[in-house]
N, C-alpha and C positions, 0 to 999 in steps of 0.2 A: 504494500500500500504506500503510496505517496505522503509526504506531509501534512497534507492540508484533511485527508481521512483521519489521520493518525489526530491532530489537536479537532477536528472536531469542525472547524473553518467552512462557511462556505466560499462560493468563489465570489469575487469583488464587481465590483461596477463595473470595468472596465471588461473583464472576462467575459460576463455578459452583454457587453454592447459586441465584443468581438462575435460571440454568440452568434448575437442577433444580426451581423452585417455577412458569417458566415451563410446562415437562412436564407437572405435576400439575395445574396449573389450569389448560392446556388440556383435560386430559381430563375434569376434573371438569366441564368446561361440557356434557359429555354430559349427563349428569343435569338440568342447570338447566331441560329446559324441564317439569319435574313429574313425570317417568319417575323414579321412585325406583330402578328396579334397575337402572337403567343409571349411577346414581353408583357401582355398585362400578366402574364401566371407569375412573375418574378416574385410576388407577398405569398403566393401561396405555400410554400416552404416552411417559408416564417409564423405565417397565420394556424397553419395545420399543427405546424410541433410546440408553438407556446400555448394555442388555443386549447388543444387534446390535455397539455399539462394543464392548465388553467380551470379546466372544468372538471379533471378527473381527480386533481391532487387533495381541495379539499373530501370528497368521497373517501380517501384512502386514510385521511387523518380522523374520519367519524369515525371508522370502521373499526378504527386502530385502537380511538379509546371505546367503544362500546364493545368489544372484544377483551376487553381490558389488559391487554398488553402494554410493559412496560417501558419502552425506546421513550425518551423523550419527545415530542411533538418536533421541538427546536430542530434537533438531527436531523427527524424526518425530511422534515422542509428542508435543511442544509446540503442532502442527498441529492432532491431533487432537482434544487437551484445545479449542485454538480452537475447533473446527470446532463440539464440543457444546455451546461457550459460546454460541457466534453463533448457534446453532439452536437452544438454548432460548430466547434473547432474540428471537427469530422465533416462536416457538411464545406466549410470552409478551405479543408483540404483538399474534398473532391472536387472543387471548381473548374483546378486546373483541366485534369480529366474531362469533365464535360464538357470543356470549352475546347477541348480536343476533338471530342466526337462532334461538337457541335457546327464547328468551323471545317471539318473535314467530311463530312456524312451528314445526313438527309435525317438522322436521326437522336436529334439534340435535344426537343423534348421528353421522349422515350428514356432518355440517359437519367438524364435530369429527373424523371420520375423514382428509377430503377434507383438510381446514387441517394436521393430523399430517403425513399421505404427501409433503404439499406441504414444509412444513418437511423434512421430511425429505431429501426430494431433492434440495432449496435445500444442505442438508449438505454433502450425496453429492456435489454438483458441485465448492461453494467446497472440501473435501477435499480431492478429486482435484487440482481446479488448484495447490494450496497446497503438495500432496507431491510434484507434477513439478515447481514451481517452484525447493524445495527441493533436489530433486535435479539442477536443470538447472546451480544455482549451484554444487554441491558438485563435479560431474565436471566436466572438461576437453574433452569426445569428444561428440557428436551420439550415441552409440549407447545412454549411457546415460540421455538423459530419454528414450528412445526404450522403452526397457526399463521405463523407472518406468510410464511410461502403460501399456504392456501389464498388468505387475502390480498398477498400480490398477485398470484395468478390472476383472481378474479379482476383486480386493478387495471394487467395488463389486459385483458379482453376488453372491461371497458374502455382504455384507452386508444386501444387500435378501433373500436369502432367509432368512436368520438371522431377523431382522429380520419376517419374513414368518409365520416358525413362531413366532415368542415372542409374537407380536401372536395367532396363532393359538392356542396356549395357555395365553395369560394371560387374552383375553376368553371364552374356551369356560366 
């Protein structure tokens, strides 16, 4: 684990504007290969991965304490904030890539989709492991990371469908 797991830290302002500028310029590599109407998808990136965390993270924090599991709420949220930073710094990295396929081949939105879901899931996983880690530290008992992973499962279903309909309505 990195330092910033290890004291407990989420990530800073700046991380997340990185974040958040990774999102938008992966999306916008939809457009680069000459498709003009496909530069309005460039928010959809950004809309889909903060929107999905946005509606689904409080769900995950009720569940957390009426299950009564004992991770700190704080953590939780500080996982999360990670999870978006790490995955827009992911999304940010594939740019290049897209902007490969994009400027070279016919199939620059496709990419851009596939490089999204991909980041995305990459999320979905480091999430999941980071919030039962969290909770495996906090309780004393086998029952309760036992608990956390059922309730992330179900977190990540909600969230990829979330995630699913706002991707859906945001490029319609």
């Amino acid at each position: 684990m990195d330092a910033a797991v290890e004291a407990g830290d989420g990530p800073g302002v700046m991380h997340l504007v990185r974040a958040s500028v990774g999102f938008l310029a992966l999306g916008a590599m939809a457009g680069s290969s000459g498709d003009v109407s496909a530069l309005d998808d460039g928010p959809v990136t950004l809309v889909t991965h903060l929107g999905a965390l946005a509606l689904t993270g409080p769900s995950l924090l009720v569940a957390h304490s009426v299950l009564g599991l004992r991770a700190a709420p704080e953590g939780l949220v500080r996982a999360l904030g990670r999870t978006y930073a790490r995955t827009g710094d992911l999304a940010l990295g594939l740019v290049p890539f897209a902007l490969f396929f994009a400027w070279t081949t016919s199939i620059g939105p496709q990419v851009v989709a596939v490089a999204s879901l991909g980041a995305g899931a990459m999320g979905l996983s480091a999430a999941s492991a980071g919030l039962i880690a969290i909770e495996a530290s906090a309780s004393e008992t086998v029952e309760a990371p036992t608990r956390m992973s059922a309730l992330v499962a179900v977190w990540v279903l909600l969230t990829l469908a979330g995630a699913a309909r706002i991707a859906w309505e945001v490029s319609a």
